[in-house]
Every structure is written in structure tokens, then in C-alpha cells.
ZADO-1210 file (C-alpha; in nm, 4 decimals, padded with zeros to 6 digits):
<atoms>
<atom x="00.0000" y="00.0000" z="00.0000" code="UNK" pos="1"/>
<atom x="00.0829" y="00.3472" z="00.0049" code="UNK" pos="2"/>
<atom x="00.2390" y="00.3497" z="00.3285" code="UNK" pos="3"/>
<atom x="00.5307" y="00.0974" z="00.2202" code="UNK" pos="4"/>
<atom x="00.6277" y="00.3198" z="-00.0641" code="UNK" pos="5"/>
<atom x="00.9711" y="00.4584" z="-00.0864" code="UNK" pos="6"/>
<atom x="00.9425" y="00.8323" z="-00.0708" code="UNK" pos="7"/>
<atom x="01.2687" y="01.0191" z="-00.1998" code="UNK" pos="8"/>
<atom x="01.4217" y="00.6865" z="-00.1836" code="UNK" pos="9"/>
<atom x="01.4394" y="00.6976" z="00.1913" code="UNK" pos="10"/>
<atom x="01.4363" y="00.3233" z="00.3366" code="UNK" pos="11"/>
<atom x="01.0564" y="00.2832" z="00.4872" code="UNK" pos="12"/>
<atom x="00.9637" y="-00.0069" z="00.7138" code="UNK" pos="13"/>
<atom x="00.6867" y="-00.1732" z="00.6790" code="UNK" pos="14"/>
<atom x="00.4029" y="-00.1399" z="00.9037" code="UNK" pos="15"/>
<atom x="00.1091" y="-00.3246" z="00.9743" code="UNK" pos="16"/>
<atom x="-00.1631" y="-00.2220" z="01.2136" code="UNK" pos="17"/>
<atom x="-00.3427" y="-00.4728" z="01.4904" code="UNK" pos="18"/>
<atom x="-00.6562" y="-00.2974" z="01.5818" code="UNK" pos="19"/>
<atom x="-00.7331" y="-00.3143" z="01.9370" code="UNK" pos="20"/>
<atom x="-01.0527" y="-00.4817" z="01.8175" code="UNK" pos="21"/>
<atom x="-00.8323" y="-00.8240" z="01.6852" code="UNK" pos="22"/>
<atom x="-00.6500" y="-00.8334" z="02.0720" code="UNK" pos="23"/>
<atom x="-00.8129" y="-01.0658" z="02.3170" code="UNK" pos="24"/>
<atom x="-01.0112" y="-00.9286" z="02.5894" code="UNK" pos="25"/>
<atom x="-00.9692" y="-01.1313" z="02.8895" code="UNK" pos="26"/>
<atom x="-01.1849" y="-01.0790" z="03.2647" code="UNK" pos="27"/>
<atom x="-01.0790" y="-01.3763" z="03.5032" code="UNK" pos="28"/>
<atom x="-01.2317" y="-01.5259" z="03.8029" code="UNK" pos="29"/>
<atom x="-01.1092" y="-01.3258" z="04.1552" code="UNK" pos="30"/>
<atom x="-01.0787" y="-01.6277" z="04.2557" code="UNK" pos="31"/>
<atom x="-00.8096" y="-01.7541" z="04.0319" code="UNK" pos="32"/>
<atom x="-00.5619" y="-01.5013" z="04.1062" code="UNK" pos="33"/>
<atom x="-00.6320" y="-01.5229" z="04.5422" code="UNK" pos="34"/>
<atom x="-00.9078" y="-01.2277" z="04.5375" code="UNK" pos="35"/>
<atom x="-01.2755" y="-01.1502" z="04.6955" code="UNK" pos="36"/>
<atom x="-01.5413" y="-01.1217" z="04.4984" code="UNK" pos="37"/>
<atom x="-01.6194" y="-00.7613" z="04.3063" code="UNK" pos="38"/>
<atom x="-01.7610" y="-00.5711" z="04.4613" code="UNK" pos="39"/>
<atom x="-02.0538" y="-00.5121" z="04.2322" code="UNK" pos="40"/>
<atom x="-02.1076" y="-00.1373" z="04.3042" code="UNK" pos="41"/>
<atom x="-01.7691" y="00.0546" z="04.3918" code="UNK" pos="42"/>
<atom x="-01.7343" y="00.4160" z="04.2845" code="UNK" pos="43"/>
<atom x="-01.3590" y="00.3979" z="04.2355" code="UNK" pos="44"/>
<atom x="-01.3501" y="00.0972" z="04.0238" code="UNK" pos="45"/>
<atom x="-01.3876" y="00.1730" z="03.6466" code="UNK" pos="46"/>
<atom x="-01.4541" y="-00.2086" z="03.5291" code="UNK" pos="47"/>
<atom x="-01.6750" y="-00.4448" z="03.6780" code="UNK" pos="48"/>
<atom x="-01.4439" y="-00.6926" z="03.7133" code="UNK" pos="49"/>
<atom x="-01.1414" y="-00.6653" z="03.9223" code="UNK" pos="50"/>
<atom x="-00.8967" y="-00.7631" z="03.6057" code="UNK" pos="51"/>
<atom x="-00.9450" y="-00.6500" z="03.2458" code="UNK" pos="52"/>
<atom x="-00.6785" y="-00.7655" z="02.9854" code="UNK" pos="53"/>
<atom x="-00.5810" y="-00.7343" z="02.6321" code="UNK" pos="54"/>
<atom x="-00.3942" y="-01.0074" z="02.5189" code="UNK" pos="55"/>
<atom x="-00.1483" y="-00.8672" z="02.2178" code="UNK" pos="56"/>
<atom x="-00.0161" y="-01.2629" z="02.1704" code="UNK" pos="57"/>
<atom x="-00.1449" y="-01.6005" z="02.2639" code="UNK" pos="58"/>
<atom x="-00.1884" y="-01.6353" z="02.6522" code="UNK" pos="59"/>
<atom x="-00.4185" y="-01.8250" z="02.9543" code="UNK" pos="60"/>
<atom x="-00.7186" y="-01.9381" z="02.8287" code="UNK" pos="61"/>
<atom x="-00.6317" y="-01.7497" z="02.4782" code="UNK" pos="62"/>
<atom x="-00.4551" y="-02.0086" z="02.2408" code="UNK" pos="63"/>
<atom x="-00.3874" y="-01.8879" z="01.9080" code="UNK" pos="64"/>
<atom x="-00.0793" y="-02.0455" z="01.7123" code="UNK" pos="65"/>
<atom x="-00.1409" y="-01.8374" z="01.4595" code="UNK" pos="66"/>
<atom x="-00.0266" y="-01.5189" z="01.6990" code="UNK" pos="67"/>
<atom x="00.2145" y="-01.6944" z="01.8854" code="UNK" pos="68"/>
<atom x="00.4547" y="-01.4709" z="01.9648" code="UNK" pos="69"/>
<atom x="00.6845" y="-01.1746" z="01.7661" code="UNK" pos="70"/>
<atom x="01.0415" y="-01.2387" z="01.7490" code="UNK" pos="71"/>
<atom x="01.1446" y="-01.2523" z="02.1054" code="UNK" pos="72"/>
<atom x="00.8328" y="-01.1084" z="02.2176" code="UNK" pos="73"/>
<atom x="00.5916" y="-01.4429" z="02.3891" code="UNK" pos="74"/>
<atom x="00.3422" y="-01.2157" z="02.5803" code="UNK" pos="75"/>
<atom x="00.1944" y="-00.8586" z="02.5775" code="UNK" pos="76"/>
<atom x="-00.0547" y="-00.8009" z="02.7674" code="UNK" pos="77"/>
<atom x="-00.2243" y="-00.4713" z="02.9104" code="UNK" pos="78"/>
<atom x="-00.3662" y="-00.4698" z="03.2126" code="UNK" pos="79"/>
<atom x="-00.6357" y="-00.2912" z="03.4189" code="UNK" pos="80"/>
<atom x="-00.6506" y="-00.3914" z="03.7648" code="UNK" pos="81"/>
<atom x="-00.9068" y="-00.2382" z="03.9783" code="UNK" pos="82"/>
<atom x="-00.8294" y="-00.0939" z="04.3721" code="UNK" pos="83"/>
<atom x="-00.7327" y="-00.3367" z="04.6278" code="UNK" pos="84"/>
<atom x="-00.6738" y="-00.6184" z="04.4206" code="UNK" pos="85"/>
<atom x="-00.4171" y="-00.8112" z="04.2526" code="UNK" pos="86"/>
<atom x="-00.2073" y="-01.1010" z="04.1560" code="UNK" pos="87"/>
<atom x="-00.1210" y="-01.3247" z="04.4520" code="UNK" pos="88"/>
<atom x="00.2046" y="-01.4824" z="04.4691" code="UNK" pos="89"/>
<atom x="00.2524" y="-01.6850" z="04.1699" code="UNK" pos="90"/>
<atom x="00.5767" y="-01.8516" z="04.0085" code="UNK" pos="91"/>
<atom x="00.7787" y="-01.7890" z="03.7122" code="UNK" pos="92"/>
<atom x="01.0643" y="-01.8940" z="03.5099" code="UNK" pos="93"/>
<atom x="01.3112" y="-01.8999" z="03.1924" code="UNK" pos="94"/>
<atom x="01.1352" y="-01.5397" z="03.1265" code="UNK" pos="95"/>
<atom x="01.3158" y="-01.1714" z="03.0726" code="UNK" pos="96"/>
<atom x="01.0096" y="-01.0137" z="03.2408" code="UNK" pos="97"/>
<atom x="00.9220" y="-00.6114" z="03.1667" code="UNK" pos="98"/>
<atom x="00.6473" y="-00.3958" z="03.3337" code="UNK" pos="99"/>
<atom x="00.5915" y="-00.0811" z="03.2240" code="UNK" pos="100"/>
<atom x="00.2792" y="00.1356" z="03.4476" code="UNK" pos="101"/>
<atom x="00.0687" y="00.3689" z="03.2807" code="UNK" pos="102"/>
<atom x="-00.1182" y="00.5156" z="03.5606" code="UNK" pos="103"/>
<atom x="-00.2069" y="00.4127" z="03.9355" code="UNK" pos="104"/>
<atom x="00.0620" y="00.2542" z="04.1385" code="UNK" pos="105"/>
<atom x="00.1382" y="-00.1165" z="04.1236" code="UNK" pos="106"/>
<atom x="00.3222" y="-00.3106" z="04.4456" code="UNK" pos="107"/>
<atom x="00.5549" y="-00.5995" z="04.3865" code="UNK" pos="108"/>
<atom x="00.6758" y="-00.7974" z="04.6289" code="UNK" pos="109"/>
<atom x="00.8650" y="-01.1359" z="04.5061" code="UNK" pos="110"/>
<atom x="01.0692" y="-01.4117" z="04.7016" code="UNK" pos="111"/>
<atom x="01.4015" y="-01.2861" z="04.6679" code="UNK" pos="112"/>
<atom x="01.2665" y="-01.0470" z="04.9898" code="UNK" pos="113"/>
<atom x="01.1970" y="-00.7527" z="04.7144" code="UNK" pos="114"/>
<atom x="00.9225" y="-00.4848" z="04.8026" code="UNK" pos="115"/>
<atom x="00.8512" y="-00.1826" z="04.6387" code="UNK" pos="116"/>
<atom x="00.5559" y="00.0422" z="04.5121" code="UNK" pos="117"/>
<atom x="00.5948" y="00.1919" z="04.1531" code="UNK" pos="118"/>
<atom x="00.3818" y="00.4621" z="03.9807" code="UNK" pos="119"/>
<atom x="00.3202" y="00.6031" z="03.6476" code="UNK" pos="120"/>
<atom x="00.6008" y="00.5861" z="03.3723" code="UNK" pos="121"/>
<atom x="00.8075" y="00.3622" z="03.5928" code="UNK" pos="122"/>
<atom x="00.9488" y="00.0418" z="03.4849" code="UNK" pos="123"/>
<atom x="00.9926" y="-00.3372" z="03.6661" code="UNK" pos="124"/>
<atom x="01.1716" y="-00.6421" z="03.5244" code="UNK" pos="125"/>
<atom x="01.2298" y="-00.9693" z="03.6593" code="UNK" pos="126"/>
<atom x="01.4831" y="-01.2574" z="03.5081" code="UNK" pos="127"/>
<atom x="01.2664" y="-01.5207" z="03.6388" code="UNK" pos="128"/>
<atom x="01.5449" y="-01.7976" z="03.5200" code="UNK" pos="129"/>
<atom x="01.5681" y="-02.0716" z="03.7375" code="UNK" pos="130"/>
<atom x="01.2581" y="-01.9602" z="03.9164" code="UNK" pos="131"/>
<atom x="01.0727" y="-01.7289" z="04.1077" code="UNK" pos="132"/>
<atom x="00.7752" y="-01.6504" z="04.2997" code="UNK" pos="133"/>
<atom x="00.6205" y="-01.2767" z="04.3049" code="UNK" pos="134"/>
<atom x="00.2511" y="-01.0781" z="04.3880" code="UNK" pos="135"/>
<atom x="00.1629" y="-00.7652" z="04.2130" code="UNK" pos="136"/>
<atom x="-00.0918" y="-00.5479" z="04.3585" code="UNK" pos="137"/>
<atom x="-00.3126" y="-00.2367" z="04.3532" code="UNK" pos="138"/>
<atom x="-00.3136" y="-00.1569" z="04.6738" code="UNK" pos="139"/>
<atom x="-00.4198" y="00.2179" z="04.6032" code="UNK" pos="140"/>
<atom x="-00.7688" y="00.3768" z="04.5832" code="UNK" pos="141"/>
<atom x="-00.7569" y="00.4276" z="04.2123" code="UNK" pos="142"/>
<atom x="-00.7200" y="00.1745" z="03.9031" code="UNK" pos="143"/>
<atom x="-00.3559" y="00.0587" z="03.8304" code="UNK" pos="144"/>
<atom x="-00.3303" y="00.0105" z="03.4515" code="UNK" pos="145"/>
<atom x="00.0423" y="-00.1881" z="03.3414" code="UNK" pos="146"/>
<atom x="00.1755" y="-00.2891" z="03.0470" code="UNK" pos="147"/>
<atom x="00.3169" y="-00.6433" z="03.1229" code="UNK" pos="148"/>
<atom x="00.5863" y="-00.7857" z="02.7885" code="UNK" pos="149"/>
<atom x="00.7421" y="-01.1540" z="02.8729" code="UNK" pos="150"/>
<atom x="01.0556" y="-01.1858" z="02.6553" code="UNK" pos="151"/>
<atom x="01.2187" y="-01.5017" z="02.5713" code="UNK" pos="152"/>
<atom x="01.5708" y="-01.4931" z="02.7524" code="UNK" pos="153"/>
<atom x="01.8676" y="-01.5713" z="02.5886" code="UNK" pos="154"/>
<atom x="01.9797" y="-01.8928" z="02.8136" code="UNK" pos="155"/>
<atom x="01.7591" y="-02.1833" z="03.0042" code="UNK" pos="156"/>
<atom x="01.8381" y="-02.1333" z="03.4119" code="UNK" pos="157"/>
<atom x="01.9772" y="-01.8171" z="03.4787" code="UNK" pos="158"/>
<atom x="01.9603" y="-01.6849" z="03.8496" code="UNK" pos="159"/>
<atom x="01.6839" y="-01.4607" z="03.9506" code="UNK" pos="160"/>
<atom x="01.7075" y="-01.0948" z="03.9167" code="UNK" pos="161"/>
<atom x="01.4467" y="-00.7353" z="03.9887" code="UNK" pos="162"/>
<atom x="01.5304" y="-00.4301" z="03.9288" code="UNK" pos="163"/>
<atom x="01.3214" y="-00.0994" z="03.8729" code="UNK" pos="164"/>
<atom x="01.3481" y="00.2250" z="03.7711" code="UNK" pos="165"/>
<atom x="01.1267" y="00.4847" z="03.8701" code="UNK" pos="166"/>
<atom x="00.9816" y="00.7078" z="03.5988" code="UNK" pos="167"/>
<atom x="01.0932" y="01.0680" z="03.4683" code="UNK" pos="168"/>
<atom x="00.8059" y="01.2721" z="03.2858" code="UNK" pos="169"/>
<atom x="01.0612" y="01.4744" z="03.1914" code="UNK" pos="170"/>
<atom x="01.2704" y="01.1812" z="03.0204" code="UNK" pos="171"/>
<atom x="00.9794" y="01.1019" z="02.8121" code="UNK" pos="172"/>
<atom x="00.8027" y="01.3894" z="02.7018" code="UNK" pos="173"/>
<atom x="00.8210" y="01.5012" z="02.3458" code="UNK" pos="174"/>
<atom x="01.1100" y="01.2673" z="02.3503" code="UNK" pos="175"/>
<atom x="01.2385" y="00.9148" z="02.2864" code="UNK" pos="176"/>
<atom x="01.3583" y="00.7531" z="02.5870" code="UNK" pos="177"/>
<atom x="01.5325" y="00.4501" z="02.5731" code="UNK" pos="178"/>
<atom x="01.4154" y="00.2338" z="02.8369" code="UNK" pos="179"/>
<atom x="01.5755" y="-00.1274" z="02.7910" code="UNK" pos="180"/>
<atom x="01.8337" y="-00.2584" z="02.6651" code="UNK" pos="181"/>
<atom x="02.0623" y="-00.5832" z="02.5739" code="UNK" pos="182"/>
<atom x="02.3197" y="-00.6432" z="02.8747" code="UNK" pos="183"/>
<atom x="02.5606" y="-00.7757" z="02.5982" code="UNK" pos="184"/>
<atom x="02.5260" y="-00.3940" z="02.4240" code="UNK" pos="185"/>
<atom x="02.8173" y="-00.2381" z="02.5266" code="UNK" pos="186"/>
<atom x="02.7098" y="00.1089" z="02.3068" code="UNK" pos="187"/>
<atom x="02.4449" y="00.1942" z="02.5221" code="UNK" pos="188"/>
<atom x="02.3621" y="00.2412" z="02.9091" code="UNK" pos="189"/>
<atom x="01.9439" y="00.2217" z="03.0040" code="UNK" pos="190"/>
<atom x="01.7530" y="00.2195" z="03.3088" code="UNK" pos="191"/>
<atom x="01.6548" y="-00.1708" z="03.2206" code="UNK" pos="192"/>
<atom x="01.9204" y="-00.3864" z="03.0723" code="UNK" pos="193"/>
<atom x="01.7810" y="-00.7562" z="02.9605" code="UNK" pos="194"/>
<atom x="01.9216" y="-01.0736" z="02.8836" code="UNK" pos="195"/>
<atom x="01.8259" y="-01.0958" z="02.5383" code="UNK" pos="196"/>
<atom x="01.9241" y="-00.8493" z="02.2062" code="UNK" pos="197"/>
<atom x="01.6259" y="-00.6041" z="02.2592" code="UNK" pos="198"/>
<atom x="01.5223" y="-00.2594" z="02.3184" code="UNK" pos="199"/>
<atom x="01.2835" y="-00.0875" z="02.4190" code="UNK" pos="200"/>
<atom x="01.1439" y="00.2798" z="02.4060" code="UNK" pos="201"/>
<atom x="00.8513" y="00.4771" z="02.5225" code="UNK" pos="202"/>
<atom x="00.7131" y="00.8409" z="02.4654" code="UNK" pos="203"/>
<atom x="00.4978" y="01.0982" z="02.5544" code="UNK" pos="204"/>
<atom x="00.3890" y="01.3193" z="02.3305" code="UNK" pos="205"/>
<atom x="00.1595" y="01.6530" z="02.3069" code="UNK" pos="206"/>
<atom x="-00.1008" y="01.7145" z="02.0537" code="UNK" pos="207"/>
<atom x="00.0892" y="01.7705" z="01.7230" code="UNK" pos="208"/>
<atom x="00.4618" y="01.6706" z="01.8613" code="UNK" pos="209"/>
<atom x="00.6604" y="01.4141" z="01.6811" code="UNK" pos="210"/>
<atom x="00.9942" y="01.1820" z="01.7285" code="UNK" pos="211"/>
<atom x="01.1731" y="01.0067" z="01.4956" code="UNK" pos="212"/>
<atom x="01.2765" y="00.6294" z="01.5854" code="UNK" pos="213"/>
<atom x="01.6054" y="00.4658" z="01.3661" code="UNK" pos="214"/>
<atom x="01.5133" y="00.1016" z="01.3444" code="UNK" pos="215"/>
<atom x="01.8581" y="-00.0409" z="01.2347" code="UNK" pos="216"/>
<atom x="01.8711" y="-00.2512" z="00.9381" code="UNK" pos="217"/>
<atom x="01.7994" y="-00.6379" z="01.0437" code="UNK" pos="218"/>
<atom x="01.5849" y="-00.5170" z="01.3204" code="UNK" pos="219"/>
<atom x="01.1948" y="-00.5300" z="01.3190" code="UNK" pos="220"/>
<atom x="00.9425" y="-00.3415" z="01.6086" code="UNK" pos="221"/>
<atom x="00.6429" y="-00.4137" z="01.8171" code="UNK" pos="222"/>
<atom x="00.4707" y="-00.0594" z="01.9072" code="UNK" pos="223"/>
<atom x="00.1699" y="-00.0048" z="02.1498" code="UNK" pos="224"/>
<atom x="-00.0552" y="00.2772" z="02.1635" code="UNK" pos="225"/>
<atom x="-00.1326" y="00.3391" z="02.5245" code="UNK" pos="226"/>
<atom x="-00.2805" y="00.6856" z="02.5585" code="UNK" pos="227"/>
<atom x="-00.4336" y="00.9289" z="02.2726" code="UNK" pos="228"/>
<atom x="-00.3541" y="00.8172" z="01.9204" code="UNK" pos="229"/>
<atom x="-00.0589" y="00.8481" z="01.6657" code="UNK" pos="230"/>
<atom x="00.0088" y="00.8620" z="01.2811" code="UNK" pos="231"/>
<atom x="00.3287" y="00.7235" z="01.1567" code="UNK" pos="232"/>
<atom x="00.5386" y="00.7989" z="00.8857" code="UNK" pos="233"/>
<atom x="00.2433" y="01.0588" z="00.7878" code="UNK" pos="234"/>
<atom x="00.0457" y="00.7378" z="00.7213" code="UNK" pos="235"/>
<atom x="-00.0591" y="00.4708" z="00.9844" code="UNK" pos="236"/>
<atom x="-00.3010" y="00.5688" z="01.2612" code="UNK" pos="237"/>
<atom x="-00.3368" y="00.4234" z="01.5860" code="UNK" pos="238"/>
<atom x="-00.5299" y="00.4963" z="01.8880" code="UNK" pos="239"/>
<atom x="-00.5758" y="00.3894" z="02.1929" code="UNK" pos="240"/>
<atom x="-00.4920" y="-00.0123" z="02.2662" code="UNK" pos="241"/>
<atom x="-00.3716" y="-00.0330" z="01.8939" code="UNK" pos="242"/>
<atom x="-00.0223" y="-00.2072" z="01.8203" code="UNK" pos="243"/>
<atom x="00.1798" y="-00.2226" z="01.4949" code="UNK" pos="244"/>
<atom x="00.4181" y="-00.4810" z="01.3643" code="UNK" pos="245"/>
<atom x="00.7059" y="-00.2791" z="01.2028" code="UNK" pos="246"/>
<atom x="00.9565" y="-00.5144" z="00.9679" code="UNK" pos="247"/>
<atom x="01.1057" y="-00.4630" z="00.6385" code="UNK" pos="248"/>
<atom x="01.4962" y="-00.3525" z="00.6500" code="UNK" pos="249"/>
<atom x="01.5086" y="-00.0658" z="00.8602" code="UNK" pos="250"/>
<atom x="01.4491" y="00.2949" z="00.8171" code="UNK" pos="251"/>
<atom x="01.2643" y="00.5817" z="00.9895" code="UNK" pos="252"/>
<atom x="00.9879" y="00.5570" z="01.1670" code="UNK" pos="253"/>
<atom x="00.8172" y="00.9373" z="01.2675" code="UNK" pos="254"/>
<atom x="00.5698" y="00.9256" z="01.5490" code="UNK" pos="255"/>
<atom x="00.3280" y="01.2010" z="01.5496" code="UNK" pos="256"/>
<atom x="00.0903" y="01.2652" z="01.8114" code="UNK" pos="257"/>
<atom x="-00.2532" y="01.2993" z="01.6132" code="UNK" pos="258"/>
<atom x="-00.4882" y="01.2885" z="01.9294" code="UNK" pos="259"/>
<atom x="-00.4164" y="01.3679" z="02.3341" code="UNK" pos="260"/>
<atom x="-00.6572" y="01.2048" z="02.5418" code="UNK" pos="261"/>
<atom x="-00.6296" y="01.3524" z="02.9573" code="UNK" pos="262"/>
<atom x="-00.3263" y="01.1168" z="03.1160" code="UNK" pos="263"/>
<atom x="-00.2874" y="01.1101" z="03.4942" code="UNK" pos="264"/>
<atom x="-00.0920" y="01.4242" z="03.6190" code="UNK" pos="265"/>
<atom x="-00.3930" y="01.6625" z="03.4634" code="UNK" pos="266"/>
<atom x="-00.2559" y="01.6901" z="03.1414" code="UNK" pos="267"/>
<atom x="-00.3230" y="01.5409" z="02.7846" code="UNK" pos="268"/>
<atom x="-00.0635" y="01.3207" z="02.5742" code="UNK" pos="269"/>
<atom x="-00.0595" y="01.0366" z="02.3076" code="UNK" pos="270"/>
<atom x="00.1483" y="00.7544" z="02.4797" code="UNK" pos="271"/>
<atom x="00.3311" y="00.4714" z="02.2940" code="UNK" pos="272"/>
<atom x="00.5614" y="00.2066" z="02.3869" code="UNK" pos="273"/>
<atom x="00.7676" y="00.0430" z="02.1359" code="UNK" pos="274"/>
<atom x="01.0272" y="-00.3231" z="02.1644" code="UNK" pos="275"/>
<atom x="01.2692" y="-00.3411" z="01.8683" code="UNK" pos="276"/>
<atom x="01.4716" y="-00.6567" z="01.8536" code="UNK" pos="277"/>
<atom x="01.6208" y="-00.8574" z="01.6026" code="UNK" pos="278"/>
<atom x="01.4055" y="-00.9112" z="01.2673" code="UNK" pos="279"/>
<atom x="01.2792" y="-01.2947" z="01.2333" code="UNK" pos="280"/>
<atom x="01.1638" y="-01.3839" z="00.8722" code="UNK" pos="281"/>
<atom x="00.7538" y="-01.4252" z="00.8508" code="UNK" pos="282"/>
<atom x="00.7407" y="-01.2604" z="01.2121" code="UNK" pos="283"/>
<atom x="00.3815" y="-01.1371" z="01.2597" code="UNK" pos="284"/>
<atom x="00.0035" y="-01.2774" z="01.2942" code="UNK" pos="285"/>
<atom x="-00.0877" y="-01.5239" z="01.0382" code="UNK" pos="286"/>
<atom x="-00.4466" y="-01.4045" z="01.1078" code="UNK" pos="287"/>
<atom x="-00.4716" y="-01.0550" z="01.0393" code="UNK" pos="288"/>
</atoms>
């Protein structure tokens, strides 16, 4: 289509748009995950249910082999986790594990004697590797919405590992910030560094503001609209729960902000989070 066409000879990736509509929308049993029932009439939740997730690959009860994974990517999920409830203590493993929260404030406590309470633009990962048990929890007053990305690691048994990073609005806004990395990429330094080759990068953006990503040649991407709505390369539009599979050979990738909804911190922004990791031939749903 007209988006894939080579304007002034300029290398253009490829990009293909997964409407929100095509993710799967998953609302579990409290029960499942160690919770009381909902509440049925709360004015501080904003969902019925205590979880509400998007599944961006297959996952749970969603089996799919024709959306398996992306590249390195095995899970995406977004989740919406009402007050005062969360994911009991569950285990893990052989998993490069990234949480990114979009708004509320999400406490993780895991059995390596780890305890911590994260808000909005922050970032947790977990090598799960030989094993590992953790909880994550809303224990606020208002909705806790995280973006949770399991990423195949690059070795079977590796010991456990958290770390966080606490996020900068000023890092992010009208900017590209590089949020993970590889640990074997000795060019860069990030607030996340992974065992695998990826990357990963968020921004926020005002009404009208744009950055420019350089996906490297042999490298494909994996972008999430989480707030607002986007056009890229003065082409593709996305809103709100939309992702794109970028491939090709590389090239530029311009990120406009094309619609602000309000974000938390009374202000409006367009919000996208985007993996980039190395290009796998075929690499994208089969279903589409």
C-alpha cells in the first residue's frame, strides 16, 4: 500500500496495524488469582471486574498459534486492575520479564525479599530464570493500569534478578527515551538492561509533537498505543490499545501525536511504547 512506498528513496519499514478490536479481551475469576469477589457497586472501580486484559499474543485461556509470539516477544498483555486487588504470589521462570505502568501505582513484592511500590512511567523487570515466585498489587484507591511484555531470555536457568526504575516525565516527554536494553550492548547504558538483544522505548507526546525512531537494518518493532492516538510515517493511525508490527529492512519511523486524550498528572498526551529486537523472517500474525 501506500504506506510501504519509498518516498525520496528513503528506506521505509513496513508497518502493519493490529486494531485493538483483533487483541483478546480477557476478565478472570477473583478467585483464580487469590481475590474476593467484586464488589458489584464501587465508585472507584472503572470495570466491573477486578482484572481486564488485552492479550497482544497467545496467553491463559487465549490459544492462538497463529499469533504466537513476535520475534522474542511471547506475551503482551495490558492490564487494568481495579483498587485493592491483585495477583497473589505466583511462580515464574526462563522469562526476561518487563512492566511498564501507565497510571495508578502497582506493588511488587517477590521471594528474593523484594518490596517496592511503583507509579506512572516507571518500569519493573524480573529474570525469572531458574525460578521465582512474586505478587503484584493495587493496593491504592484508584485503578492501576500496566503494560506487562514476557521476553524469551537468551539462556535456560539463569539466576533470579528485579530491578526498577522509577519514571521521569521529563525523560519522556516530546522525547524518545530509551528504556531497555541488551546487557551484551556495550554502546548503550538504560535504566533496564535484559538478557536478550532487545530494546525498548517509550514516549509521551503533546497534541501535534513528533519523534523520529532509527530502526537499524535487520531489526523489526512491536509498538503499542497506550494513551491518545498516533500517525506514523504521515500514514498509519493508531489509537488507543492499537499495536503495529514494524519489519522490512530498517528505516525511519516518525511518530506524530494525532490525538491527546487527559493522562494522569492533569494533562493530555498520546502515549506509545515500542520493543525493537532482532528481525525474524515471517514474524507477525498469520491471522490478520
Amino acid at each position: 500500500g501506500f504506506c510501504n512506498i519509498n518516498r525520496f528513496d528513503v528506506m521505509s519499514p513496513t508497518i502493519r496495524v493490529v486494531p485493538s478490536s483483533r487483541l483478546h479481551e480477557s476478565e478472570p475469576d477473583p478467585r483464580w488469582f487469590g481475590n474476593g469477589p467484586n464488589p458489584g457497586f464501587d465508585p472507584n472501580w472503572t470495570n466491573v471486574n477486578w482484572l481486564k486484559s488485552r492479550f497482544h499474543f497467545s496467553f491463559a485461556e487465549y490459544s492462538n498459534s497463529r499469533n504466537a509470539d513476535f520475534g522474542v516477544l511471547r506475551v503482551m498483555n495490558d492490564d487494568l486492575v481495579q483498587p485493592h486487588r491483585g495477583f497473589g504470589a505466583h511462580p515464574h521462570r526462563d522469562m526476561e520479564i518487563v512492566t511498564y505502568i501507565v497510571s495508578g501505582s502497582l506493588t511488587h513484592k517477590d521471594s528474593m525479599g523484594t518490596e517496592e511500590t511503583l507509579g506512572r512511567g516507571s518500569v519493573q523487570f524480573m529474570t525469572a530464570g531458574s525460578g521465582i515466585r512474586h505478587s503484584e498489587f493495587n493496593e491504592g484507591d484508584k485503578p492501576l493500569r500496566f503494560i506487562q511484555t514476557w521476553i524469551k531470555p537468551s539462556a535456560y536457568g539463569l539466576r533470579p534478578n528485579y530491578g526498577s526504575y522509577a519514571g521521569v516525565e521529563g525523560e519522556r516527554r516530546n522525547r524518545l527515551q530509551h528504556i531497555v536494553s541488551g546487557l551484551k550492548d556495550p554502546s548503550v547504558r538504560t535504566p533496564v538492561e535484559l538478557n536478550q538483544d532487545v530494546d525498548a522505548f517509550v514516549s509521551e507526546l503533546d497534541l501535534g509533537e513528533k519523534v523520529t525512531l532509527d530502526l537499524p537494518k535487520g531489526r523489526m518493532a512491536y509498538m503499542l498505543c497506550i494513551e491518545g492516538g498516533v500517525r506514523l510515517n504521515d500514514c498509519e493511525q493508531l489509537q488507543k490499545y492499537d499495536g503495529a508490527e514494524i519489519t522490512g529492512n530498517g528505516g525511519e519511523i516518525t511518530i506524530e501525536a494525532t490525538d491527546a486524550e487527559e493522562v494522569e498528572g492533569d494533562r493530555t498526551a498520546a502515549h506509545v511504547l515500542i520493543f525493537t529486537m532482532p528481525s525474524v523472517p515471517g514474524a507477525g500474525r498469520k491471522d490478520l
